[in-house]
N, C-alpha and C positions, 0 to 999 in steps of 0.2 A: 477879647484878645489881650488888654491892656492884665486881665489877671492870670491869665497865663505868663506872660513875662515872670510874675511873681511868684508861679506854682515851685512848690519845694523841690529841687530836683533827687531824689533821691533812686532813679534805678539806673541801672549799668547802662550804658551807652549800646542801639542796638548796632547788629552789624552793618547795615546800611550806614550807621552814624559816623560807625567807626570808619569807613570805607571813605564815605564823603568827605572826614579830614584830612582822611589819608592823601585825596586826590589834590588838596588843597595845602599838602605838606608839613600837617600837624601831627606832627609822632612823637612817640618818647626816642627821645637820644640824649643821651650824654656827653657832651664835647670832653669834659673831663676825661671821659672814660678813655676817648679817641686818644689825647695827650697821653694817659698812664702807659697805654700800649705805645704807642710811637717812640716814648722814653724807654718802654721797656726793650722792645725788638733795636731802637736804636744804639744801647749800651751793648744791645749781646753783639748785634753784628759788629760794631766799632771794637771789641776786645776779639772776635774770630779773625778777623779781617787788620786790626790794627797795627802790628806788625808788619804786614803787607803793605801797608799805607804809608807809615811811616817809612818805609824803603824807598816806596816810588817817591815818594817827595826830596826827602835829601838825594835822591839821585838825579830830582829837576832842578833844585836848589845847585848842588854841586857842578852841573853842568853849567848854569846859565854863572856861576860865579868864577869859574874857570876862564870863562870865555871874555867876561868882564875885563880882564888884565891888559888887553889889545883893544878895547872896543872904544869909539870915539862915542861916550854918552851923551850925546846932545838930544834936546827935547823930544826930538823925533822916534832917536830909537828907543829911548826911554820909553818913550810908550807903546810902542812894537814890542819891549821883552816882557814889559809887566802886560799886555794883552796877552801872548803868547805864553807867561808863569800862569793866568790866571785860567787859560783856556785849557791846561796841562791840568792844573787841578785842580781844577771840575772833572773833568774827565774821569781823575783820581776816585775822587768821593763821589762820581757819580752813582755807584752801584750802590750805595748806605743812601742815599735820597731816595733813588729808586727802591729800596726795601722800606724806608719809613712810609713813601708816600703809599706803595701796595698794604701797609698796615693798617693805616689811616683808612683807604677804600675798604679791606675788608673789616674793621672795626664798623665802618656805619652800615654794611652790610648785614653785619650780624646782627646789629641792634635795629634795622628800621625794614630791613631785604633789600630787594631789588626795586628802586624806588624812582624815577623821574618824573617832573613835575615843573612847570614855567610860572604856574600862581602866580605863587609867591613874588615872582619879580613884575609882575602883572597889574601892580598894586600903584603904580605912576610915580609920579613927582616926589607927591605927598609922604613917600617912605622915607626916601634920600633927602626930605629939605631938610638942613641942618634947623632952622626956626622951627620945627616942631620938635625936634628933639629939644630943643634950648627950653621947648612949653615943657615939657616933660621934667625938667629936671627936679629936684626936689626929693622930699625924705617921704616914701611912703612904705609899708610892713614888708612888702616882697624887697623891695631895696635894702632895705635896712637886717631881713635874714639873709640875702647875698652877701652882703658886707661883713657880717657875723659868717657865716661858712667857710669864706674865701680867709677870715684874718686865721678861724680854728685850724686850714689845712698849711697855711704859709707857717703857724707855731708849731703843727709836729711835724712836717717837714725841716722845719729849721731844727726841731730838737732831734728826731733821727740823723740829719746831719752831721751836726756838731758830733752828737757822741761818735759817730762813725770816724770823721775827721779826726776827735781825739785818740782813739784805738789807733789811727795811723800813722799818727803824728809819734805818738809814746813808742811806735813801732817801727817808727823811722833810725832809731839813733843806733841800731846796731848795721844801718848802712855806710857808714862815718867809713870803715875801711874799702869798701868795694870799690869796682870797678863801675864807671858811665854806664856802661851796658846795662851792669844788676841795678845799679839805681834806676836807670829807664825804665825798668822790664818791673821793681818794684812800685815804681811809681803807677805807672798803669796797669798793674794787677791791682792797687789799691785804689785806684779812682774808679774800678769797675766793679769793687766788693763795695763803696760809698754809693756810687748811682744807680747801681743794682738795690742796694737797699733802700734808698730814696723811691726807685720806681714800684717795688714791692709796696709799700707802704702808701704811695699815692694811686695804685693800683687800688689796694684796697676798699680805698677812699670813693677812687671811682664807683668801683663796684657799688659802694652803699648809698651814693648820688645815682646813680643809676635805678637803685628799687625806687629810694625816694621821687626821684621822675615819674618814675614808673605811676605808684601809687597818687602822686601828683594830676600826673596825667587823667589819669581814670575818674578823679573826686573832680575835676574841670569839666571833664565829659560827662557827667552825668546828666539825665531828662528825666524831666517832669512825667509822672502818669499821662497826663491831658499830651505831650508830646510825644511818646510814642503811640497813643490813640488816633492821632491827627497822621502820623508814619502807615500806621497801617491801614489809615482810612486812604490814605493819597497810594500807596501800594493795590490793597483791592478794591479800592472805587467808594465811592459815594451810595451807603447801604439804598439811599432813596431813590438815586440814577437806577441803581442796579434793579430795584425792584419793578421803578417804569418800566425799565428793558425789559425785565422778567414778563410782565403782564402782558408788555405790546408782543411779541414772542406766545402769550400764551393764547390771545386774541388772535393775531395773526394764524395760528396754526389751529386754534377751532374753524376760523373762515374758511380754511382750503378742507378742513374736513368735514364743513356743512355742504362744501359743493364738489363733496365725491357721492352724496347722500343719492341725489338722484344715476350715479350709475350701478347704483346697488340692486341686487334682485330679489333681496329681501332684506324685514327687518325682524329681530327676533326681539322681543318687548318680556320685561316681566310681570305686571304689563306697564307699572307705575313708574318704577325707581330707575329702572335699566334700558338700554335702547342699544341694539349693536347692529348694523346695515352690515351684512355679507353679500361680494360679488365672486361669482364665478365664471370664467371664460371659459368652458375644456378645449378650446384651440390654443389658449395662450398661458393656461393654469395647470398645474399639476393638482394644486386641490387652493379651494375656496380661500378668500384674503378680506380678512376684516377692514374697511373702506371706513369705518366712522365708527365711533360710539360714545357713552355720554352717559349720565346717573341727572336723575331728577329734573333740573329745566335746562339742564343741552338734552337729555333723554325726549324731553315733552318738544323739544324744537326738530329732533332726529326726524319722530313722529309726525310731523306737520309737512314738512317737506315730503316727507314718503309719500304723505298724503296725498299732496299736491299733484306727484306725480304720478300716482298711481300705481306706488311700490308696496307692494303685498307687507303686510303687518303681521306676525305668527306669533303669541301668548305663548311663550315655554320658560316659566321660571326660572327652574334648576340649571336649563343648558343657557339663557340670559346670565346668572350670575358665575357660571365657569367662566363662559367667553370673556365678560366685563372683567375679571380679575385675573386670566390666566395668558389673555389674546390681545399684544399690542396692535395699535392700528397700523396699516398693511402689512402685519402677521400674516401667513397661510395658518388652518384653525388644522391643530394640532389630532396625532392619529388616532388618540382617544376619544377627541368629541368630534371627529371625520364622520363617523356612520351618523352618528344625531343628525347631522347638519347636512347629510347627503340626503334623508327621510325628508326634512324638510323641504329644499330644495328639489327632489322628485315630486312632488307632492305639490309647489306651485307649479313646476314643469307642467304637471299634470292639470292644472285648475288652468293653465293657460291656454292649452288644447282644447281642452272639453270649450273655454270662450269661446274661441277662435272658429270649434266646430259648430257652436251656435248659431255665430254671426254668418257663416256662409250657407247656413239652412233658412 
Protein backbone atom coordinates (compact mmCIF):
# COMPACT_ATOMS: atom_id res chain seq x y z
CA UNK A 1 0.00 0.00 0.00
CA UNK A 2 2.80 2.23 1.30
CA UNK A 3 3.74 2.32 -2.84
CA UNK A 4 0.84 3.04 -4.01
CA UNK A 5 0.75 6.25 -2.08
CA UNK A 6 3.93 6.89 -4.44
CA UNK A 7 2.31 5.34 -7.90
CA UNK A 8 2.64 8.36 -10.45
CA UNK A 9 -0.61 9.71 -10.93
CA UNK A 10 -1.01 10.12 -14.38
CA UNK A 11 -4.85 9.39 -15.74
CA UNK A 12 -7.94 11.50 -15.48
CA UNK A 13 -9.82 11.35 -12.61
CA UNK A 14 -12.83 8.62 -13.00
CA UNK A 15 -16.26 9.76 -12.59
CA UNK A 16 -16.90 8.17 -9.41
CA UNK A 17 -13.80 10.24 -8.40
CA UNK A 18 -15.06 13.17 -9.73
CA UNK A 19 -18.49 12.80 -8.14
CA UNK A 20 -16.94 11.95 -4.66
CA UNK A 21 -15.35 15.49 -4.59
CA UNK A 22 -17.90 16.82 -5.66
CA UNK A 23 -20.06 15.60 -2.70
CA UNK A 24 -17.26 16.65 -0.49
CA UNK A 25 -17.13 20.38 -2.25
CA UNK A 26 -14.10 20.20 -4.23
CA UNK A 27 -14.88 21.90 -7.75
CA UNK A 28 -13.21 24.22 -9.97
CA UNK A 29 -14.71 27.82 -9.18
CA UNK A 30 -13.36 30.83 -9.59
CA UNK A 31 -14.20 33.57 -6.93
CA UNK A 32 -12.42 35.96 -9.09
CA UNK A 33 -14.57 35.26 -11.81
CA UNK A 34 -17.79 35.73 -9.32
CA UNK A 35 -16.22 39.46 -8.54
CA UNK A 36 -15.55 40.34 -12.45
CA UNK A 37 -19.26 39.75 -12.90
CA UNK A 38 -20.75 41.32 -9.75
CA UNK A 39 -18.48 44.36 -10.83
CA UNK A 40 -19.77 43.95 -14.08
CA UNK A 41 -23.73 43.54 -13.71
CA UNK A 42 -23.13 46.09 -10.80
CA UNK A 43 -21.69 49.10 -12.91
CA UNK A 44 -24.58 48.46 -15.70
CA UNK A 45 -27.36 48.42 -13.22
CA UNK A 46 -26.03 51.50 -11.12
CA UNK A 47 -25.59 53.61 -14.59
CA UNK A 48 -29.65 52.15 -15.68
CA UNK A 49 -30.85 52.65 -12.59
CA UNK A 50 -28.53 55.65 -11.39
CA UNK A 51 -30.33 58.43 -12.12
CA UNK A 52 -33.30 57.02 -10.41
CA UNK A 53 -31.16 56.74 -7.31
CA UNK A 54 -29.80 59.65 -7.18
CA UNK A 55 -33.41 61.29 -7.22
CA UNK A 56 -34.81 59.23 -4.53
CA UNK A 57 -31.92 60.10 -2.34
CA UNK A 58 -31.71 63.90 -2.53
CA UNK A 59 -35.40 63.71 -2.19
CA UNK A 60 -34.76 61.69 1.37
CA UNK A 61 -31.85 64.06 2.04
CA UNK A 62 -34.02 67.10 1.14
CA UNK A 63 -36.86 66.18 3.15
CA UNK A 64 -35.17 65.21 6.36
CA UNK A 65 -33.03 68.60 6.02
CA UNK A 66 -36.19 70.58 5.64
CA UNK A 67 -37.47 69.34 8.53
CA UNK A 68 -34.20 69.83 10.49
CA UNK A 69 -35.08 73.82 10.86
CA UNK A 70 -37.78 73.25 13.71
CA UNK A 71 -36.49 69.92 15.18
CA UNK A 72 -35.12 70.02 18.77
CA UNK A 73 -31.81 67.55 17.77
CA UNK A 74 -31.17 66.14 20.85
CA UNK A 75 -29.39 62.60 21.23
CA UNK A 76 -32.43 60.80 20.94
CA UNK A 77 -33.77 61.92 17.79
CA UNK A 78 -30.51 62.10 16.36
CA UNK A 79 -30.75 58.81 16.22
CA UNK A 80 -34.34 58.18 15.14
CA UNK A 81 -33.54 60.31 11.86
CA UNK A 82 -30.08 58.77 10.97
CA UNK A 83 -31.94 55.10 11.64
CA UNK A 84 -34.80 56.21 9.72
CA UNK A 85 -32.02 58.18 6.59
CA UNK A 86 -30.30 54.78 6.80
CA UNK A 87 -33.42 52.40 6.59
CA UNK A 88 -34.79 54.88 3.47
CA UNK A 89 -31.64 53.90 1.80
CA UNK A 90 -31.35 50.60 1.98
CA UNK A 91 -34.51 50.46 0.66
CA UNK A 92 -33.11 52.83 -2.00
CA UNK A 93 -30.17 50.47 -3.14
CA UNK A 94 -31.90 47.72 -2.26
CA UNK A 95 -32.74 46.48 -5.76
CA UNK A 96 -28.65 46.78 -7.09
CA UNK A 97 -27.67 44.27 -3.92
CA UNK A 98 -30.38 42.38 -4.82
CA UNK A 99 -29.18 42.21 -8.60
CA UNK A 100 -25.50 41.73 -7.60
CA UNK A 101 -26.22 39.21 -5.04
CA UNK A 102 -28.58 37.07 -8.02
CA UNK A 103 -25.19 37.51 -10.14
CA UNK A 104 -22.99 36.27 -7.66
CA UNK A 105 -25.65 33.00 -7.31
CA UNK A 106 -25.86 32.57 -10.81
CA UNK A 107 -22.04 32.99 -11.40
CA UNK A 108 -21.33 29.74 -9.06
CA UNK A 109 -24.10 28.28 -10.65
CA UNK A 110 -22.67 28.28 -13.90
CA UNK A 111 -19.39 27.43 -12.82
CA UNK A 112 -19.91 24.34 -10.25
CA UNK A 113 -24.32 23.73 -11.09
CA UNK A 114 -26.57 23.04 -8.53
CA UNK A 115 -24.47 22.20 -5.68
CA UNK A 116 -25.19 21.73 -1.76
CA UNK A 117 -23.09 20.15 0.47
CA UNK A 118 -22.29 20.55 4.76
CA UNK A 119 -18.52 18.78 4.50
CA UNK A 120 -17.00 21.15 4.37
CA UNK A 121 -18.17 22.85 7.58
CA UNK A 122 -18.05 19.13 8.93
CA UNK A 123 -14.47 19.47 9.28
CA UNK A 124 -14.66 20.73 13.42
CA UNK A 125 -12.51 22.96 15.39
CA UNK A 126 -9.52 22.26 13.75
CA UNK A 127 -10.46 24.47 10.51
CA UNK A 128 -11.54 27.75 12.55
CA UNK A 129 -8.43 27.53 15.13
CA UNK A 130 -6.74 30.49 14.45
CA UNK A 131 -3.22 28.48 15.94
CA UNK A 132 -3.28 26.42 12.95
CA UNK A 133 -3.48 28.88 10.61
CA UNK A 134 -0.60 30.92 12.57
CA UNK A 135 1.40 26.93 11.79
CA UNK A 136 0.66 27.52 8.33
CA UNK A 137 2.00 30.74 7.77
CA UNK A 138 5.08 30.99 5.85
CA UNK A 139 6.52 31.22 2.22
CA UNK A 140 5.71 28.23 0.25
CA UNK A 141 5.51 27.87 -4.29
CA UNK A 142 1.40 27.95 -4.30
CA UNK A 143 1.81 31.22 -1.96
CA UNK A 144 4.38 32.84 -3.39
CA UNK A 145 2.42 32.23 -7.30
CA UNK A 146 -0.83 33.84 -5.46
CA UNK A 147 1.09 36.74 -4.48
CA UNK A 148 2.73 37.03 -7.97
CA UNK A 149 -1.06 36.80 -9.64
CA UNK A 150 -2.72 38.88 -7.40
CA UNK A 151 0.26 41.93 -7.51
CA UNK A 152 0.07 41.05 -12.11
CA UNK A 153 -3.91 41.86 -11.79
CA UNK A 154 -3.69 44.86 -9.17
CA UNK A 155 -0.77 46.56 -12.13
CA UNK A 156 -3.12 46.18 -15.22
CA UNK A 157 -6.03 47.09 -13.32
CA UNK A 158 -4.28 50.08 -11.96
CA UNK A 159 -2.92 50.67 -15.60
CA UNK A 160 -6.32 50.41 -17.50
CA UNK A 161 -7.44 52.72 -14.83
CA UNK A 162 -5.21 55.36 -14.86
CA UNK A 163 -5.32 55.61 -18.63
CA UNK A 164 -9.08 55.57 -18.56
CA UNK A 165 -9.01 58.38 -15.63
CA UNK A 166 -6.74 60.30 -17.82
CA UNK A 167 -9.04 60.22 -21.00
CA UNK A 168 -11.50 61.80 -18.53
CA UNK A 169 -9.78 64.02 -16.70
CA UNK A 170 -8.28 65.64 -20.32
CA UNK A 171 -12.01 65.39 -21.15
CA UNK A 172 -13.15 67.17 -18.27
CA UNK A 173 -12.13 70.72 -19.06
CA UNK A 174 -14.64 71.63 -21.73
CA UNK A 175 -17.21 71.27 -18.75
CA UNK A 176 -15.64 74.59 -17.01
CA UNK A 177 -18.89 76.27 -18.70
CA UNK A 178 -21.84 73.94 -18.03
CA UNK A 179 -24.30 73.66 -15.91
CA UNK A 180 -24.50 71.06 -12.11
CA UNK A 181 -26.66 68.94 -14.05
CA UNK A 182 -24.25 68.36 -17.39
CA UNK A 183 -21.42 68.07 -15.06
CA UNK A 184 -23.27 65.27 -12.87
CA UNK A 185 -24.71 63.49 -15.71
CA UNK A 186 -20.82 63.92 -17.28
CA UNK A 187 -19.36 62.83 -14.40
CA UNK A 188 -21.21 59.60 -14.24
CA UNK A 189 -21.31 58.67 -17.71
CA UNK A 190 -17.57 58.66 -17.16
CA UNK A 191 -17.18 56.81 -14.17
CA UNK A 192 -19.28 54.03 -15.87
CA UNK A 193 -17.14 54.12 -19.29
CA UNK A 194 -13.84 53.84 -16.39
CA UNK A 195 -15.54 50.73 -14.26
CA UNK A 196 -16.93 49.42 -17.29
CA UNK A 197 -13.56 49.01 -18.49
CA UNK A 198 -11.88 48.02 -15.38
CA UNK A 199 -14.68 45.09 -15.16
CA UNK A 200 -14.07 44.26 -18.79
CA UNK A 201 -10.48 43.77 -18.31
CA UNK A 202 -10.81 41.96 -14.87
CA UNK A 203 -13.30 39.95 -16.48
CA UNK A 204 -11.04 38.87 -18.61
CA UNK A 205 -8.69 37.95 -16.19
CA UNK A 206 -11.17 35.99 -14.53
CA UNK A 207 -11.94 34.08 -17.29
CA UNK A 208 -8.15 32.94 -17.82
CA UNK A 209 -8.02 32.09 -13.87
CA UNK A 210 -10.84 30.16 -14.48
CA UNK A 211 -9.19 27.56 -17.31
CA UNK A 212 -6.23 27.87 -15.25
CA UNK A 213 -8.39 26.42 -12.12
CA UNK A 214 -9.80 24.54 -14.34
CA UNK A 215 -6.58 22.69 -15.68
CA UNK A 216 -5.31 23.03 -12.03
CA UNK A 217 -8.05 21.13 -10.98
CA UNK A 218 -7.79 18.21 -13.10
CA UNK A 219 -3.67 17.80 -12.83
CA UNK A 220 -4.83 17.63 -8.58
CA UNK A 221 -7.28 14.95 -9.38
CA UNK A 222 -5.41 12.76 -11.15
CA UNK A 223 -5.01 8.63 -10.12
CA UNK A 224 -2.69 6.33 -10.15
CA UNK A 225 -3.30 3.08 -12.64
CA UNK A 226 -3.06 0.81 -9.21
CA UNK A 227 -6.10 3.30 -8.07
CA UNK A 228 -8.39 3.21 -10.41
CA UNK A 229 -7.74 -0.72 -10.47
CA UNK A 230 -8.56 -0.79 -6.77
CA UNK A 231 -12.05 1.62 -7.98
CA UNK A 232 -13.17 -0.97 -10.05
CA UNK A 233 -12.17 -3.85 -8.07
CA UNK A 234 -14.35 -2.16 -4.98
CA UNK A 235 -17.18 -1.26 -7.91
CA UNK A 236 -17.45 -5.19 -9.20
CA UNK A 237 -16.23 -7.15 -6.29
CA UNK A 238 -13.26 -9.03 -5.32
CA UNK A 239 -12.49 -11.05 -8.78
CA UNK A 240 -11.67 -14.09 -6.05
CA UNK A 241 -15.10 -13.54 -3.94
CA UNK A 242 -16.77 -13.48 -7.11
CA UNK A 243 -15.43 -16.60 -8.27
CA UNK A 244 -16.10 -18.57 -4.80
CA UNK A 245 -19.71 -17.31 -5.40
CA UNK A 246 -19.52 -18.39 -9.02
CA UNK A 247 -18.46 -21.97 -8.02
CA UNK A 248 -20.78 -22.28 -4.88
CA UNK A 249 -23.66 -21.37 -7.40
CA UNK A 250 -22.27 -23.87 -9.74
CA UNK A 251 -22.14 -26.61 -6.94
CA UNK A 252 -25.21 -25.74 -5.63
CA UNK A 253 -27.11 -26.11 -8.81
CA UNK A 254 -25.33 -29.45 -10.06
CA UNK A 255 -26.70 -30.80 -6.42
CA UNK A 256 -30.51 -29.98 -7.23
CA UNK A 257 -29.87 -31.27 -10.66
CA UNK A 258 -28.33 -34.75 -9.46
CA UNK A 259 -31.46 -35.00 -7.43
CA UNK A 260 -34.05 -34.50 -10.27
CA UNK A 261 -31.92 -37.65 -11.78
CA UNK A 262 -34.01 -40.05 -10.11
CA UNK A 263 -37.50 -38.51 -11.42
CA UNK A 264 -36.36 -39.07 -14.81
CA UNK A 265 -37.55 -41.76 -17.05
CA UNK A 266 -34.90 -42.05 -18.98
CA UNK A 267 -31.25 -41.47 -19.68
CA UNK A 268 -30.01 -40.96 -23.06
CA UNK A 269 -25.91 -41.60 -22.89
CA UNK A 270 -23.54 -41.33 -25.85
CA UNK A 271 -22.47 -43.53 -24.13
CA UNK A 272 -19.11 -42.08 -22.58
CA UNK A 273 -18.95 -38.24 -22.77
CA UNK A 274 -22.80 -37.26 -22.54
CA UNK A 275 -25.68 -38.03 -20.14
CA UNK A 276 -29.07 -36.28 -20.51
CA UNK A 277 -32.05 -37.74 -18.05
CA UNK A 278 -35.49 -36.79 -19.88
CA UNK A 279 -38.94 -36.85 -17.71
CA UNK A 280 -42.05 -36.89 -19.11
CA UNK A 281 -45.64 -36.53 -17.32
CA UNK A 282 -48.39 -36.43 -20.38
CA UNK A 283 -50.92 -35.31 -17.50
CA UNK A 284 -48.78 -32.49 -16.50
CA UNK A 285 -46.26 -32.08 -19.94
CA UNK A 286 -47.00 -30.86 -23.24
CA UNK A 287 -43.90 -32.72 -24.28
CA UNK A 288 -40.71 -34.14 -22.46
CA UNK A 289 -38.36 -31.69 -20.12
CA UNK A 290 -34.67 -32.25 -19.82
CA UNK A 291 -34.29 -32.86 -15.72
CA UNK A 292 -30.38 -33.07 -15.63
CA UNK A 293 -27.46 -33.39 -17.94
CA UNK A 294 -23.61 -33.31 -17.71
CA UNK A 295 -20.36 -34.32 -20.27
CA UNK A 296 -17.69 -36.67 -18.83
CA UNK A 297 -17.70 -37.05 -14.81
CA UNK A 298 -21.19 -35.35 -14.01
CA UNK A 299 -22.14 -37.52 -17.30
CA UNK A 300 -20.51 -40.82 -15.32
CA UNK A 301 -22.38 -39.68 -11.98
CA UNK A 302 -25.86 -38.91 -14.15
CA UNK A 303 -25.23 -42.70 -14.79
CA UNK A 304 -24.77 -44.00 -11.56
CA UNK A 305 -27.73 -42.62 -9.89
CA UNK A 306 -29.95 -43.82 -12.92
CA UNK A 307 -28.42 -46.82 -11.89
CA UNK A 308 -29.14 -46.93 -8.56
CA UNK A 309 -32.51 -46.26 -9.26
CA UNK A 310 -33.30 -48.22 -11.91
CA UNK A 311 -33.64 -45.55 -14.58
CA UNK A 312 -33.47 -47.19 -17.90
CA UNK A 313 -30.02 -46.08 -19.65
CA UNK A 314 -30.59 -45.76 -23.80
CA UNK A 315 -26.87 -45.42 -26.06
CA UNK A 316 -28.09 -42.90 -29.00
CA UNK A 317 -25.14 -40.74 -29.87
CA UNK A 318 -26.27 -38.23 -32.30
CA UNK A 319 -29.62 -37.43 -30.37
CA UNK A 320 -27.19 -37.35 -26.83
CA UNK A 321 -25.05 -34.63 -28.54
CA UNK A 322 -28.10 -32.46 -29.94
CA UNK A 323 -29.96 -32.70 -26.62
CA UNK A 324 -26.44 -31.80 -24.67
CA UNK A 325 -25.82 -28.75 -26.82
CA UNK A 326 -29.20 -27.55 -28.04
CA UNK A 327 -31.47 -28.45 -24.62
CA UNK A 328 -31.13 -26.40 -21.56
CA UNK A 329 -32.06 -28.06 -18.18
CA UNK A 330 -35.76 -27.94 -17.66
CA UNK A 331 -36.11 -27.09 -21.33
CA UNK A 332 -39.18 -29.10 -22.96
CA UNK A 333 -36.86 -31.08 -25.99
CA UNK A 334 -37.69 -29.13 -28.97
CA UNK A 335 -40.15 -30.29 -32.17
CA UNK A 336 -37.29 -31.44 -34.16
CA UNK A 337 -35.80 -34.02 -31.84
CA UNK A 338 -39.72 -34.61 -30.39
CA UNK A 339 -40.16 -37.70 -32.59
CA UNK A 340 -36.50 -39.29 -31.57
CA UNK A 341 -37.33 -38.82 -27.97
CA UNK A 342 -41.04 -40.02 -28.20
CA UNK A 343 -39.36 -43.51 -30.04
CA UNK A 344 -37.51 -43.73 -27.11
CA UNK A 345 -39.70 -43.07 -24.61
CA UNK A 346 -42.50 -45.71 -26.29
CA UNK A 347 -39.94 -47.95 -26.36
CA UNK A 348 -39.19 -48.11 -22.48
CA UNK A 349 -43.08 -47.49 -22.04
CA UNK A 350 -43.01 -50.53 -23.80
CA UNK A 351 -39.86 -52.68 -21.92
CA UNK A 352 -41.88 -51.70 -18.78
CA UNK A 353 -45.06 -53.46 -19.72
CA UNK A 354 -43.68 -56.46 -21.18
CA UNK A 355 -41.79 -56.40 -17.10
CA UNK A 356 -44.69 -55.87 -15.45
CA UNK A 357 -46.44 -58.52 -17.75
CA UNK A 358 -43.71 -60.96 -16.53
CA UNK A 359 -43.90 -60.47 -12.93
CA UNK A 360 -47.74 -61.02 -12.79
CA UNK A 361 -47.22 -64.48 -14.77
Amino acid sequence: MADDNFAEKTEPATPKRRSELRRDGKVVKSMELNSALGLLGGSIILYVLGGGLIAEIANVMRQYLSLSYGMDLSQTNAIAIAGNVASRFLLIVFPVLLVIMGIGILSNVAQVGFLFTTKPLMKGFSVMNPLNGIKKLGFSQGSLIELGKSIIKILIVSVVGYFALKTLIEGSIRLVDSSPIEIFSSMGTGAFAVSMKIAAVFFMMAVVDFIVQRRKFARDTRMSKQEIKEEHKSEEGDPQIKGRIRREMVKRHKMRMMANVPKADVVVTNPTHYAIAIQYNPAKMSAPVVVAKGKDLIAQRIKEIAAEHNIPIVEDRPLAQLLYKTVDIDEQIPPDLFKAVAQILAYIYKMKKLKRGYGKN
